[in-house]
N, C-alpha and C positions, 0 to 999 in steps of 0.2 A: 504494500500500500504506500503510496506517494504521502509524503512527510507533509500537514497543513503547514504555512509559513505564517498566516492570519493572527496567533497569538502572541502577544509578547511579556507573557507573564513572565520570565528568565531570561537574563543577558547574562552568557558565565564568560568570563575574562580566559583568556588562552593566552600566554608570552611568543609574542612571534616568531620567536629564535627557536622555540620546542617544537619540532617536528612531532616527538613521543604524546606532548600535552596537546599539541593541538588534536589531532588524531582521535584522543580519548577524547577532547572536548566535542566532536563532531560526532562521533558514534553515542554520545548519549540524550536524553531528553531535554534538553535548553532549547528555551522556542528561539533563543538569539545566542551566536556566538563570535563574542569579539575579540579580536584579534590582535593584538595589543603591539603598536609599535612605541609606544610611550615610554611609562614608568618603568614597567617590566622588563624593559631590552635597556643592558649597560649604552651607553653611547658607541663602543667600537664594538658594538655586536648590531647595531642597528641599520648598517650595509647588508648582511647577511640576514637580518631578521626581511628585511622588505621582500627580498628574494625569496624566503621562505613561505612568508604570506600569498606572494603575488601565484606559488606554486602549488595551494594548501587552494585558492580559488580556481584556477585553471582545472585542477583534479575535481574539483567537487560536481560537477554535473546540475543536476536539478535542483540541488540541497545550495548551491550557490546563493538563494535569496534570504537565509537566514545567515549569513556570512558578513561580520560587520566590521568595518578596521576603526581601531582610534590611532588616530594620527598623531605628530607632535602639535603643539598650542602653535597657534598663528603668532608671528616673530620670532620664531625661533628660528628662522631659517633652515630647518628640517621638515616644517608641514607640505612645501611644494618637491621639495622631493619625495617624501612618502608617496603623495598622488600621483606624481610620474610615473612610480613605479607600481602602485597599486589599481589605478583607474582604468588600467586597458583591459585588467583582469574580471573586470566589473562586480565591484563587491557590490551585496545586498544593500548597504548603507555606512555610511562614516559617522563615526564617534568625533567630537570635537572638543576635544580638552579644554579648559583654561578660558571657553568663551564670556566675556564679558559683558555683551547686548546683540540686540537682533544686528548690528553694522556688523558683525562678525561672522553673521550667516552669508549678508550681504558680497564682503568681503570673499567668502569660500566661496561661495555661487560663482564667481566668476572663475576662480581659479578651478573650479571642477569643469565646467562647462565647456574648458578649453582643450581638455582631456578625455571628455564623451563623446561616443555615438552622438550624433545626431537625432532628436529624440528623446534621448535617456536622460534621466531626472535623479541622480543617486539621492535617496534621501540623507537628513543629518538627522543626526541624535546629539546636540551641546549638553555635558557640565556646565552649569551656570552657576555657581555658588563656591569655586573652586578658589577666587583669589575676594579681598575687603572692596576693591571697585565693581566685581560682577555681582556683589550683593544688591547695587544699584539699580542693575540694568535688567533683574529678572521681567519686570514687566513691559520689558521693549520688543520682545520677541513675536509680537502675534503680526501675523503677514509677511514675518522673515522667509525668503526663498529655500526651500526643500525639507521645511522644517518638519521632524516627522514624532517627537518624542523631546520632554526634557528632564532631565537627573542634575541630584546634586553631590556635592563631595565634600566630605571633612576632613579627610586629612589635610590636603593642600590648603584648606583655606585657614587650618589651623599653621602651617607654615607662615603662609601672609600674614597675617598676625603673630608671631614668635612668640604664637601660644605654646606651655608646657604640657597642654593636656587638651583632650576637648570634650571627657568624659569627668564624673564625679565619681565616689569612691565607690559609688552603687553599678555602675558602669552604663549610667545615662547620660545620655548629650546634655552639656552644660548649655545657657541660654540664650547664648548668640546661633549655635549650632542647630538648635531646635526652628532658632529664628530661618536659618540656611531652608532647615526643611519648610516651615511654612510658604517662603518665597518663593520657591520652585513649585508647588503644587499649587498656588496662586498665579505664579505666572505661568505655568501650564495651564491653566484652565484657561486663565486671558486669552490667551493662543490659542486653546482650540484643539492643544494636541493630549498624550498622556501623561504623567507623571510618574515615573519610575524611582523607587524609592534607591536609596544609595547601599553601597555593600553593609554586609556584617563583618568586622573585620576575624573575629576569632569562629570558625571555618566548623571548629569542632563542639561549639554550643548549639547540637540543632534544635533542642526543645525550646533554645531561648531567641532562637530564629523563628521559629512556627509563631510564636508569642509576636513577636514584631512584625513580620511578614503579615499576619491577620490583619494588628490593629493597622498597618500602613493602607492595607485594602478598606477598612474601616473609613479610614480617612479620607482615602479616594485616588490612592497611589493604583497604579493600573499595574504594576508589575514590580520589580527587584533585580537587582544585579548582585551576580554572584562570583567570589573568585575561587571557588572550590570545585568539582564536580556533585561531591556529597550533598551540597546545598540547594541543587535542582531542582531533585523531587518534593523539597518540602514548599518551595518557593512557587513549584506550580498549581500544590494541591494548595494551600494558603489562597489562591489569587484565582483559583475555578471556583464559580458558583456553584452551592453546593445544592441539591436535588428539591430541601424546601423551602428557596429562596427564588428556584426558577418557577417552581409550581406558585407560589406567594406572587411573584412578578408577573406572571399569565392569567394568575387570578385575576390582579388590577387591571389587566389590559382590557379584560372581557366585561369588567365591569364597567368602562369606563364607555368599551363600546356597547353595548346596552345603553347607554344614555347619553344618548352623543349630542352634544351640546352641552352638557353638567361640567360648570365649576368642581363640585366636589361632587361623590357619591356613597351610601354606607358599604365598608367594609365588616369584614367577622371580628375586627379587633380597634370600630370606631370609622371616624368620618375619614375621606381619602381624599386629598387635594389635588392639584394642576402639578405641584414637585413631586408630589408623590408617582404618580403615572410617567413622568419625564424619567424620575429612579429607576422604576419599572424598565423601559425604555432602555435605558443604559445599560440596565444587566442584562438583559438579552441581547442586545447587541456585543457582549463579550463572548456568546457562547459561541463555539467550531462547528458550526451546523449544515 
């Protein structure tokens, strides 16, 4: 059976350089797998990582559309060579590091555009929350070119700041970082696109994954990135609607069409609103159907 690509409940990080990791990373369950030419690849490993990436899409056949590369951050004069050498291979979509406002999409758009088919539209996936000036620009992004997804990141912005820590002794985001999260699920929504929640960094907490992973869906994060393999399955079963949330959701749709024109209508558990039905709405539209 042909792999759905429709989901993006999982993005699991792959180091470009590992032939072994990438490999594993693509034979298992991640509705997204990225392909890391950034953090993960030393600098004088990162000639060889491109090559490895650009070989890791050439090989993948159909399964090419869940195939995503993060690039280096724009200025760094490594993001346009990564695309040189990654764009002809036609990844799934680009990850974009370090972005600071929708001008950064702007800014890539062109530099992709000059590298694609004719036609082809690679989408981006921006980090927004990764440095103390992109905490500014979260809400610039809506109408940004190829915009397809946005995530945030604590470590680096815990850099930016020469923070010691960006956790408390309990191992929760301290209150700027919390702030990180809010911004990005706010300006994600502005835009229009998902919100994917940021890693877990300790790999081997799954029960305290499942716990986060829920409440971020709760929240209204559409998915999770993960740098483990082990993290997948929890991160996809966490972020699938579960059996009495779709039946609850189809309930309200039937109800609402039954009386079509109603503001509100009674539900089995009280009055059901216009947000109510729009929820509705949204969860079914997550489902692989």
């Amino acid at each position: 059976m042909a792999r759905s690509h429709s989901r993006i409940r999982s993005w699991l990080f792959a180091p470009g350089d590992s032939e072994r990791k990438i490999a594993k990373a693509l034979a298992g369950p991640a509705d997204r797998v990225i392909l890391d030419l950034e953090d993960a690849v030393a600098m004088e490993a990162k000639p060889a990582a491109r090559g490895i990436v650009a070989a890791a899409l050439d090989g993948a056949g159909d399964d090419r559309a869940r195939i995503w590369v993060r690039i280096n951050p724009l200025g760094s004069r490594l993001a346009e060579t990564d695309l040189a050498s990654v764009m002809p291979s036609r990844p799934g979509g680009i990850m974009l590091p370090k972005a600071e406002s929708g001008a950064d999409l702007i800014a890539l758009d062109k530099l992709m555009a000059a590298l694609e088919p004719p036609g082809d539209a690679t989408p981006v996936h921006p980090l927004v929350t990764e440095t103390a000036a992109a905490m500014f620009g979260t809400g610039t992004y809506r109408g940004a070119p190829r915009l397809a997804a946005m995530s945030w990141g604590a470590e680096d912005l815990a850099d930016s700041l020469g923070a010691l820590a960006n956790t408390d002794s309990q191992g929760r985001y301290r209150p700027t970082y919390e702030l990180a999260r809010s911004l990005c699920l706010l300006g994600a929504a502005a835009a229009g696109v998902p919100a994917i929640e940021t890693i877990m960094g300790d790999f081997r907490d799954l029960a305290g994954l499942e716990v986060r992973a829920s409440m971020m869906r709760r929240d209204g994060f559409r998915g999770m990135l993960a740098i483990h393999p082990d993290q997948v399955p929890i991160i996809n079963a966490a972020f699938t609607p579960g059996e009495d949330e779709i039946a609850e959701a189809r309930e309200i749709l039937r109800l609402f069409a039954a009386s079509p024109g109603a503001g509100a209508v009674a539900g089995p558990r009280g009055m059901l609103d216009r947000p109510h039905l729009s929820r509705a709405r949204q969860l079914l539209a997550q489902l692989d159907e």
